[in-house]
C-alpha positions as CSV (number, residue, x, y, z in Angstrom):
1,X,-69.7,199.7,127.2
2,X,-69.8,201.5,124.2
3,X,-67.4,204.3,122.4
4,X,-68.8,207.8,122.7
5,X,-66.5,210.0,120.8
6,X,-63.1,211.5,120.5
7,X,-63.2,214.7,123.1
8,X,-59.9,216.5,123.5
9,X,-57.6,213.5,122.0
10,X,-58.8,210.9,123.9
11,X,-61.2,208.3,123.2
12,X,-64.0,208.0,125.8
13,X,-65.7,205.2,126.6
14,X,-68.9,205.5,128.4
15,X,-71.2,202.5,130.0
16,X,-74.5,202.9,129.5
17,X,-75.4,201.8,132.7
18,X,-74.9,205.0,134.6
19,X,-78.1,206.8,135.3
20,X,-79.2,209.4,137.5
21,X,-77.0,212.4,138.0
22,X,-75.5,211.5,141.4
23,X,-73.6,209.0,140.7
24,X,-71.2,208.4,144.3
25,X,-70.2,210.1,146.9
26,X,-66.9,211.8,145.7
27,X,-64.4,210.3,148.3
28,X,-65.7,206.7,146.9
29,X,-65.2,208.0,143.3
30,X,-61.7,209.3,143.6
31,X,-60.6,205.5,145.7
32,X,-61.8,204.0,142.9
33,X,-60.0,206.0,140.0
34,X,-56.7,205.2,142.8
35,X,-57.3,201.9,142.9
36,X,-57.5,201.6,139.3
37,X,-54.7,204.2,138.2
38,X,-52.2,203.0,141.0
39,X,-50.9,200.3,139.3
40,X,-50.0,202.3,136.1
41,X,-48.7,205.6,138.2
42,X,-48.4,204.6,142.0
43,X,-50.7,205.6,144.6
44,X,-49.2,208.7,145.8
45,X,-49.5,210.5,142.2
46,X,-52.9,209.0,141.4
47,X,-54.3,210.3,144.3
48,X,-52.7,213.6,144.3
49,X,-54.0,213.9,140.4
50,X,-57.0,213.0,141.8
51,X,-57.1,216.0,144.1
52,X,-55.6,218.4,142.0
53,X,-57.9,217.5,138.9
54,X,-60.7,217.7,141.6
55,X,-59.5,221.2,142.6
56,X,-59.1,222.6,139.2
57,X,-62.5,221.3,138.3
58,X,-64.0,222.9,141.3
59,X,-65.2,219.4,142.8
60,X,-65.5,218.9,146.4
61,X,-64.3,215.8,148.0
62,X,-65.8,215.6,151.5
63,X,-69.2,214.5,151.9
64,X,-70.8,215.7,148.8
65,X,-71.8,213.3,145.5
66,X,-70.4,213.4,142.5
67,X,-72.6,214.1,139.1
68,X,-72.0,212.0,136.1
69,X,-70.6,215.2,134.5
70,X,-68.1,216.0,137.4
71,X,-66.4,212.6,136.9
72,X,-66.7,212.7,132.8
73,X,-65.1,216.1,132.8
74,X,-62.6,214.6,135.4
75,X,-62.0,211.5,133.7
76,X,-61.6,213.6,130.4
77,X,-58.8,215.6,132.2
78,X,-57.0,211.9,133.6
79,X,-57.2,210.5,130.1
80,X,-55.3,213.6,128.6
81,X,-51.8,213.0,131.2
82,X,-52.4,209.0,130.5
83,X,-52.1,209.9,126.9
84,X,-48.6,210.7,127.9
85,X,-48.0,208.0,130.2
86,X,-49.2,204.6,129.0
87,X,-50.4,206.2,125.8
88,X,-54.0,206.4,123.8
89,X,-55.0,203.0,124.1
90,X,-54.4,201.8,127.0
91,X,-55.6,205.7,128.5
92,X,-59.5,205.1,126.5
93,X,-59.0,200.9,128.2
94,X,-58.3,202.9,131.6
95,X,-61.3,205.3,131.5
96,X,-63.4,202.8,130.1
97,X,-62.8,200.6,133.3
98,X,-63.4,203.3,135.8
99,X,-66.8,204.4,134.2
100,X,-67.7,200.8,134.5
101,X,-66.6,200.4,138.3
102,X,-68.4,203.3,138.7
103,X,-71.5,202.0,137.3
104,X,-71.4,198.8,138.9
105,X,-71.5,200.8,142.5
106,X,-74.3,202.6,141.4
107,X,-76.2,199.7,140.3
108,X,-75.3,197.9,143.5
């Protein structure tokens, strides 16, 4: 895992596993970032972020794969509302561990 940069007032942390541009299939993607976010915000608003972000991005959630920039530019958009939830910090520790869940499935 390493930093990347500051990118809308959050830190991003990026693993430099992830290659390829598919990276899941987007259903798998989004119960990840649930599992992950649910104990910070509770299921039922992580996953409706999820969906809404998704939306508002103009990702599609049945069937398709995700791209590595799909879920960076969503990822970008969860860690500016954790900014205001759990703060900074723990928001960049939160991204950081879904980018590297995310790499472990693609690895696996």
């Amino acid at each position: 895992m390493r930093e990347v940069a500051w990118r809308d007032g959050a830190r991003v942390l990026e693993s430099a596993s992830l290659v390829g541009s598919g990276v899941a299939k987007t259903k798998d993607a989004l119960d990840t970032i649930v599992g992950m976010l649910s104990p910070c915000l509770g299921e039922t608003m992580a996953r409706a972020a999820a969906l809404a972000h998704c939306q508002k991005l103009g990702i599609a959630v049945d069937g398709t794969e995700i791209t590595r920039e799909q879920l960076d530019a969503l990822l970008r958009r969860f860690a500016q509302g954790l900014n205001i939830f759990v703060g900074r910090e723990k928001a960049a520790v939160l991204v950081g561990e879904i980018h590297a869940a995310m790499a472990a499935r693609a690895v696996s």
